[in-house]
N, CA, C and O of each residue as an XYZ file, in Angstrom:
460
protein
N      17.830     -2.941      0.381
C      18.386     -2.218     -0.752
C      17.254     -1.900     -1.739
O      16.079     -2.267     -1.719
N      18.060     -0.953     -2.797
C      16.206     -0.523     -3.301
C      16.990      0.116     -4.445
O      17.863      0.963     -4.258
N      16.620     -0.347     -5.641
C      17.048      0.667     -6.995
C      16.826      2.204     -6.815
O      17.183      2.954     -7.723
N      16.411      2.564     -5.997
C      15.739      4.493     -6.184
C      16.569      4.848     -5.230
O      16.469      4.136     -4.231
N      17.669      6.026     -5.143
C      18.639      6.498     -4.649
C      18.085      7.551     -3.772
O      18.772      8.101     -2.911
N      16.858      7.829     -3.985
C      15.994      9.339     -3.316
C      15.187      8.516     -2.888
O      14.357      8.241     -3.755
N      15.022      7.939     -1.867
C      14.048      6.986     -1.126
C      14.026      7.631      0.037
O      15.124      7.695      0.590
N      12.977      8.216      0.682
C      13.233      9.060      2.017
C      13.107      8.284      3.464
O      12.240      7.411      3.416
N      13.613      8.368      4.448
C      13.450      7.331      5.388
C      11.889      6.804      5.471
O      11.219      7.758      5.865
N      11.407      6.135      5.343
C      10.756      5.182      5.685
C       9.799      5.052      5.139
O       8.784      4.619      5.685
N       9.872      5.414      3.844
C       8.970      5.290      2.556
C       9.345      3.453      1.783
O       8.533      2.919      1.028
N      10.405      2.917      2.104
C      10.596      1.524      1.857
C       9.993      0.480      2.586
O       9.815     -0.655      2.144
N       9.539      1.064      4.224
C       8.520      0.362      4.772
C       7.371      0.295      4.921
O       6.769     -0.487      5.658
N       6.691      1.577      3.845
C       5.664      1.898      3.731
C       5.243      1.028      2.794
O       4.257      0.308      2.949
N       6.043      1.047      1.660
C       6.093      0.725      0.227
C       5.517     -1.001      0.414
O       4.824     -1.633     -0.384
N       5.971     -1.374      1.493
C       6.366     -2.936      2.223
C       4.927     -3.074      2.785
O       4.204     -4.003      2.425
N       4.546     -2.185      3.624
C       3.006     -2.090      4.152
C       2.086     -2.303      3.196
O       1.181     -3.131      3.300
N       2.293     -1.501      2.139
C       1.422     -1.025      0.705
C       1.263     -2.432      0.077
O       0.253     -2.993     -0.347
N       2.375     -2.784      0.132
C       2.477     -4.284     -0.432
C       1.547     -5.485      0.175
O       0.970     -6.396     -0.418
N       1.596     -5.210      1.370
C       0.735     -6.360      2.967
C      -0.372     -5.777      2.259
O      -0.812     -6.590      1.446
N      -0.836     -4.962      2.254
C      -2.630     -4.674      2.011
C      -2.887     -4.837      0.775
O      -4.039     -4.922      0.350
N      -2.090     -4.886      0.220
C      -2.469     -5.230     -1.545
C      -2.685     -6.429     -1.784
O      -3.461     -6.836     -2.649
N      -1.930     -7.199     -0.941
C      -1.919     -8.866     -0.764
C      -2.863     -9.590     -0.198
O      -3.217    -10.733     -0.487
N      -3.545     -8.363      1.221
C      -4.664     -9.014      1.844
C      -6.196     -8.701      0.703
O      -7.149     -9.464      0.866
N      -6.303     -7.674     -0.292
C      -6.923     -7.248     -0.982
C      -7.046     -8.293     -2.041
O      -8.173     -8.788     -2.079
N      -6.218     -8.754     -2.890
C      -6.091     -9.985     -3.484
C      -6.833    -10.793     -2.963
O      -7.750    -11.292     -3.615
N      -6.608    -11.117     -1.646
C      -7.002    -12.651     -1.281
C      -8.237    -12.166     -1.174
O      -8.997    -12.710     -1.974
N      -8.843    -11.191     -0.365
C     -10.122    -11.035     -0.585
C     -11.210    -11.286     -2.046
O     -12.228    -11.956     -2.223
N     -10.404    -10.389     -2.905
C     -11.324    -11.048     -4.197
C     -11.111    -12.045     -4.483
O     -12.213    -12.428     -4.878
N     -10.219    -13.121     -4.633
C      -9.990    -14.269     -4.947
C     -10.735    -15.405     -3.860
O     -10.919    -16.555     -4.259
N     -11.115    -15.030     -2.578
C     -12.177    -15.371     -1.641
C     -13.325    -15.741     -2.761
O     -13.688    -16.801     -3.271
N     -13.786    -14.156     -2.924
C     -15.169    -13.713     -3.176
C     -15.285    -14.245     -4.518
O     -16.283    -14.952     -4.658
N     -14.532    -14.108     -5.585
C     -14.597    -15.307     -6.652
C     -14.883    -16.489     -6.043
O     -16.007    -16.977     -6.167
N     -14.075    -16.998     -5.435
C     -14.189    -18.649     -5.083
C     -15.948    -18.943     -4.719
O     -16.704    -19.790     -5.195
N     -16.114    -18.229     -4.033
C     -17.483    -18.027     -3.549
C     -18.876    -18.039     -4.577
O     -19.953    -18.627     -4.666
N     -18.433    -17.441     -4.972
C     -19.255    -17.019     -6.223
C     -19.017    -17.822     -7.589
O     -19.598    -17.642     -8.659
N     -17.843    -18.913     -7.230
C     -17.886    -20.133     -8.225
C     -17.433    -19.595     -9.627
O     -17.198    -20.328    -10.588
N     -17.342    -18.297     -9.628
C     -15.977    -17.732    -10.833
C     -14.491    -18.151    -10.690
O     -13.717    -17.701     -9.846
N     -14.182    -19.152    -11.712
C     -12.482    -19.610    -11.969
C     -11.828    -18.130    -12.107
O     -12.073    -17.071    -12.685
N     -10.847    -18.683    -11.232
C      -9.869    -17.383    -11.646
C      -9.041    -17.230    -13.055
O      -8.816    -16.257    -13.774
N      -8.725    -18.464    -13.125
C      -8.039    -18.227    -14.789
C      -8.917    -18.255    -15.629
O      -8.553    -18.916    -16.602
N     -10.479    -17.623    -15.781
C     -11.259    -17.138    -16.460
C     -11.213    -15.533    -16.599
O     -11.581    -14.804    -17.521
N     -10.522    -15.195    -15.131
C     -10.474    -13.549    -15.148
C      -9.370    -12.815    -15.823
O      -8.377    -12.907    -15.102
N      -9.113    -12.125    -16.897
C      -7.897    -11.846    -17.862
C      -7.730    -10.604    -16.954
O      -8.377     -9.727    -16.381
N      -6.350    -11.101    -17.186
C      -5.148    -10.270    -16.249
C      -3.926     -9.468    -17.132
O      -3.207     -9.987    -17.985
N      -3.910     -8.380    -16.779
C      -3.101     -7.519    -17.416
C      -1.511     -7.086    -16.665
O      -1.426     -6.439    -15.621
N      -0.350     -7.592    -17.442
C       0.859     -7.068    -16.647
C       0.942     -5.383    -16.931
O       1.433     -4.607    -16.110
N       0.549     -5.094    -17.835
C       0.966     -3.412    -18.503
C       1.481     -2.480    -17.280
O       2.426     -1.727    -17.517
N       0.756     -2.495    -15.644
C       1.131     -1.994    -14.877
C       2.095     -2.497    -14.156
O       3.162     -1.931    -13.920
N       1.675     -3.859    -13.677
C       3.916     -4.010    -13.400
C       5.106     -3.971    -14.650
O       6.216     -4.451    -14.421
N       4.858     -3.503    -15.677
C       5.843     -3.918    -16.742
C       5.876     -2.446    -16.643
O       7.045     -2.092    -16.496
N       4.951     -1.312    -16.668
C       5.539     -0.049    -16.328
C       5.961      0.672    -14.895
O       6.080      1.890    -15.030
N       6.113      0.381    -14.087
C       6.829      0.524    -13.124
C       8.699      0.635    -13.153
O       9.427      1.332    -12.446
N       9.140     -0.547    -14.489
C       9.863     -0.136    -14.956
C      10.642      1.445    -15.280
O      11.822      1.795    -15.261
N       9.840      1.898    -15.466
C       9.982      3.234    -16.471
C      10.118      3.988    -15.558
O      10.713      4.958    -16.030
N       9.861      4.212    -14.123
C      10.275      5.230    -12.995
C      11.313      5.078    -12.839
O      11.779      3.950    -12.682
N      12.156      6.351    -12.828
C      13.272      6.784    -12.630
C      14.148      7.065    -11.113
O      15.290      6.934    -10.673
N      12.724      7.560    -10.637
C      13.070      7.800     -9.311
C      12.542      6.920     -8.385
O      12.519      5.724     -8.673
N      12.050      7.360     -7.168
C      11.498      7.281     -5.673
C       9.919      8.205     -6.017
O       8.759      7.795     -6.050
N      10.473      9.520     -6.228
C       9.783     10.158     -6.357
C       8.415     10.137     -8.100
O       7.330     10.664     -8.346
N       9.131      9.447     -8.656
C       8.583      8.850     -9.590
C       7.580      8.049     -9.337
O       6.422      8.366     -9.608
N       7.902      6.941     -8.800
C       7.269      5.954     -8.611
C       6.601      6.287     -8.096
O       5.589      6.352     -8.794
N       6.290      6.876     -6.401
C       5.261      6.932     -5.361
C       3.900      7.715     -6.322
O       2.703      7.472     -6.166
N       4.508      8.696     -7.320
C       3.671      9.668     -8.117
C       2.507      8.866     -8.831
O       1.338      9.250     -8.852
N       3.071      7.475     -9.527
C       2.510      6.774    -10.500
C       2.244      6.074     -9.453
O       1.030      6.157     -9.268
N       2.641      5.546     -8.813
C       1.705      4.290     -7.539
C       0.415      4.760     -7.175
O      -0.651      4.172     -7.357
N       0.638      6.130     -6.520
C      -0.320      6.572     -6.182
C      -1.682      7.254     -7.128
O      -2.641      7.643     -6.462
N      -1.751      7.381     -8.527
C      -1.843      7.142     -9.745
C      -2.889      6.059     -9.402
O      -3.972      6.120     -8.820
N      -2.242      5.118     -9.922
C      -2.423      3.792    -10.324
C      -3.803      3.611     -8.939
O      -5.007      3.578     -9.192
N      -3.262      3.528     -7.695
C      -3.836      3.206     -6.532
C      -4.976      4.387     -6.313
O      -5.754      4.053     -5.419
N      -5.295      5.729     -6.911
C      -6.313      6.446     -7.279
C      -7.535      5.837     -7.879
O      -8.654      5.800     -7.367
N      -7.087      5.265     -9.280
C      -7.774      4.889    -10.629
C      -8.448      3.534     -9.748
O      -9.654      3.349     -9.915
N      -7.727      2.623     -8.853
C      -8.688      1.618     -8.362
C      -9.620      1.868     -7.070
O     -10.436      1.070     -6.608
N      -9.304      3.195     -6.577
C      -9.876      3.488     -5.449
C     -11.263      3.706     -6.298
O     -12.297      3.066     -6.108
N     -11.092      4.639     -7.180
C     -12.600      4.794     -8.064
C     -13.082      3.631     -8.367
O     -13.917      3.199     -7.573
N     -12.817      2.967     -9.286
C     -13.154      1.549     -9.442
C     -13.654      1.223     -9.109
O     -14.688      0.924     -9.706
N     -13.406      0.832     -7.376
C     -13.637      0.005     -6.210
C     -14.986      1.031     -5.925
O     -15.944      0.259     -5.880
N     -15.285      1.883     -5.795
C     -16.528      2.518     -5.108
C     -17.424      2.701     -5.727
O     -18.553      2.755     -5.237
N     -17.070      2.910     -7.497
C     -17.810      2.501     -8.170
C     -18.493      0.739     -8.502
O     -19.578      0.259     -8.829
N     -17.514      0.382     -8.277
C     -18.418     -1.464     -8.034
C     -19.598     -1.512     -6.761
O     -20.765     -1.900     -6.699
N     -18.483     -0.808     -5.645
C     -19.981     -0.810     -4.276
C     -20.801     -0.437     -4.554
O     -21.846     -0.995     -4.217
N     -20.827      1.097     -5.582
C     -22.260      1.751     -5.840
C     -23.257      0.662     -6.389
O     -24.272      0.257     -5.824
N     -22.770      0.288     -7.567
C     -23.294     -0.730     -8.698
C     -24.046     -2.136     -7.804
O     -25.173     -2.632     -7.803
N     -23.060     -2.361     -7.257
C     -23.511     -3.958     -6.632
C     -24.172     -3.506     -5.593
O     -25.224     -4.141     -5.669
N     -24.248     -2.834     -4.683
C     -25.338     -2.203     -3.398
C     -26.390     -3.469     -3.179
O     -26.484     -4.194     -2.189
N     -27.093     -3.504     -4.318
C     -28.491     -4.148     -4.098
C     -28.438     -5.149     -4.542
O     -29.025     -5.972     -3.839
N     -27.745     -5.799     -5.951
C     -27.381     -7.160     -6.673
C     -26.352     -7.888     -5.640
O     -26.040     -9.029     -5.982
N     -25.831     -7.451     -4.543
C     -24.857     -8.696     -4.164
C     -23.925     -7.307     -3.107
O     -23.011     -6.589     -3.514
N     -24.538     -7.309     -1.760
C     -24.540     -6.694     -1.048
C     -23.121     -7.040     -0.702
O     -22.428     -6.036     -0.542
N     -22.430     -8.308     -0.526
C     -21.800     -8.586      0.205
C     -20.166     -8.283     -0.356
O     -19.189     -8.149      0.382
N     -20.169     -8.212     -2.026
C     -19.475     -8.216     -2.912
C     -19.056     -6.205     -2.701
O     -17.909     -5.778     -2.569
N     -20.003     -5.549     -2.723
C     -20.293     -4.252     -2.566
C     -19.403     -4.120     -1.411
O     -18.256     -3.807     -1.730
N     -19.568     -4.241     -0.419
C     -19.320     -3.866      1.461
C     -17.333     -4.753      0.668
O     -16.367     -4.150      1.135
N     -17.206     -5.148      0.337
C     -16.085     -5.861      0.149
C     -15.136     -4.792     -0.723
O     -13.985     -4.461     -0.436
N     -16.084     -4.257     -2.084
C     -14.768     -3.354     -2.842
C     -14.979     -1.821     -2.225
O     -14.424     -0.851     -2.740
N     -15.763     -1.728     -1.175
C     -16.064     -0.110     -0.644
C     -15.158     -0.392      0.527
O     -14.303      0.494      0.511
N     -14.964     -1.143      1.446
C     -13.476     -1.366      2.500
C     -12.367     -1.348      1.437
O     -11.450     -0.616      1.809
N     -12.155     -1.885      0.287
C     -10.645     -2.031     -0.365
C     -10.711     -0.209     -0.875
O      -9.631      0.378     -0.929
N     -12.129      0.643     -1.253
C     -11.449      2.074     -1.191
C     -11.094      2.514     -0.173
O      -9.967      2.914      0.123
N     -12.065      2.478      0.478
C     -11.104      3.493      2.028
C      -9.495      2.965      2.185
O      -8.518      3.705      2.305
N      -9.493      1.435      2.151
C      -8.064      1.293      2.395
C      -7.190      2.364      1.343
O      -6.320      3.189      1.621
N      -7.702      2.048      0.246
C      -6.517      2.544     -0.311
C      -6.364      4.036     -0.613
O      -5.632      4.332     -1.557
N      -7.178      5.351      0.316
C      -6.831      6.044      0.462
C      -5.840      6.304      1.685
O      -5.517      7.434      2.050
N      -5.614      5.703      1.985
C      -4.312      5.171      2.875
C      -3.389      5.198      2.082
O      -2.977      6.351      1.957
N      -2.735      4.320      1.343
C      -1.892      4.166      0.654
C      -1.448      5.757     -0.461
O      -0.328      6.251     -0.584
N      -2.749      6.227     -1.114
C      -2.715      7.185     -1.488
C      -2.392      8.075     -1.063
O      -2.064      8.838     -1.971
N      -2.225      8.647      0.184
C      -1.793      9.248      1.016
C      -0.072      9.809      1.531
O       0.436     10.816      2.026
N       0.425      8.258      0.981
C       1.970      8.493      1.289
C       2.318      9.086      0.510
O       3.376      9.566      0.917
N       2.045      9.565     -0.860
C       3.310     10.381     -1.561
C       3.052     11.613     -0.865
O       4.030     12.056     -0.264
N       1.822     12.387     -0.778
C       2.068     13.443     -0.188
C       2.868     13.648      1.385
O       3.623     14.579      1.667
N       2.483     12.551      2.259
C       3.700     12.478      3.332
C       5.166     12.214      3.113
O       5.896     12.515      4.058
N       5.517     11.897      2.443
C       6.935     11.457      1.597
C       7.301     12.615      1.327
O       8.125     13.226      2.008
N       6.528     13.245     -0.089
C       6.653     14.148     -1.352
C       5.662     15.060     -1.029
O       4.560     14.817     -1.520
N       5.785     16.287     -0.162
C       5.068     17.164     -0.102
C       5.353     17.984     -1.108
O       6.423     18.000     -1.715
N       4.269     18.786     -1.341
C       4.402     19.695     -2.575
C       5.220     21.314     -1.936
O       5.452     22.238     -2.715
C-alpha cells in the first residue's frame, strides 16, 4: 500500500530498490568513517529532507523531488572524488561508484514520468 494514488506499476518496487542502494551507500560511508576513525555522532545530520517529503502530493511529485534531491548528491559525490583523487584515493573511488549509482536511480522518473 502506498499514500500516492498515481503510482504507476512498478515504480513502488523501484522506489524499494532505490531504497536497497541507498542503504548499501550508507553502510559504505559509515565503513569508510569507521576506518578513518571519524565518530559518527560527530557527523551533523540533517532531517529537512525526510521531513519534506512530506509535502509531495503525488507519485509524480515525489519521484520529481527524489530525483532532485538524488541529482544534488550525485554532484556532491563526484565532486568529493574530484577533490580527494590524490589526498585519499580510496575515499574518492568510493563517492565516484555512489555517482554512477545514482544516476540509476535518477533515471526512474523519466521512465515512470516521461515528459
Amino acid at each position: 500500500s502506498t499514500k500516492y494514488q498515481d503510482v504507476p506499476a512498478g515504480l513502488a518496487e523501484a522506489w524499494i530498490w532505490v531504497a536497497a542502494q541507498e542503504k548499501k551507500h550508507e553502510s559504505w560511508l559509515l565503513q569508510r568513517l569507521n576506518e578513518l576513525n571519524q565518530a559518527v555522532d560527530a557527523v551533523e545530520v540533517s532531517l529537512n529532507l525526510h521531513h519534506s517529503f512530506s509535502k509531495c502530493e503525488s507519485a509524480r511529485d515525489f519521484a520529481f523531488y527524489i530525483a532532485d534531491a538524488e541529482e544534488r548528491g550525485r554532484v556532491g559525490a563526484e565532486r568529493f572524488a574530484e577533490v580527494l583523487r590524490l589526498r585519499d584515493p580510496q575515499t574518492a573511488e568510493m563517492f565516484a561508484k555512489i555517482a554512477l549509482e545514482e544516476r540509476e536511480h535518477i533515471a526512474l522518473v523519466a521512465k515512470y514520468f516521461p515528459s
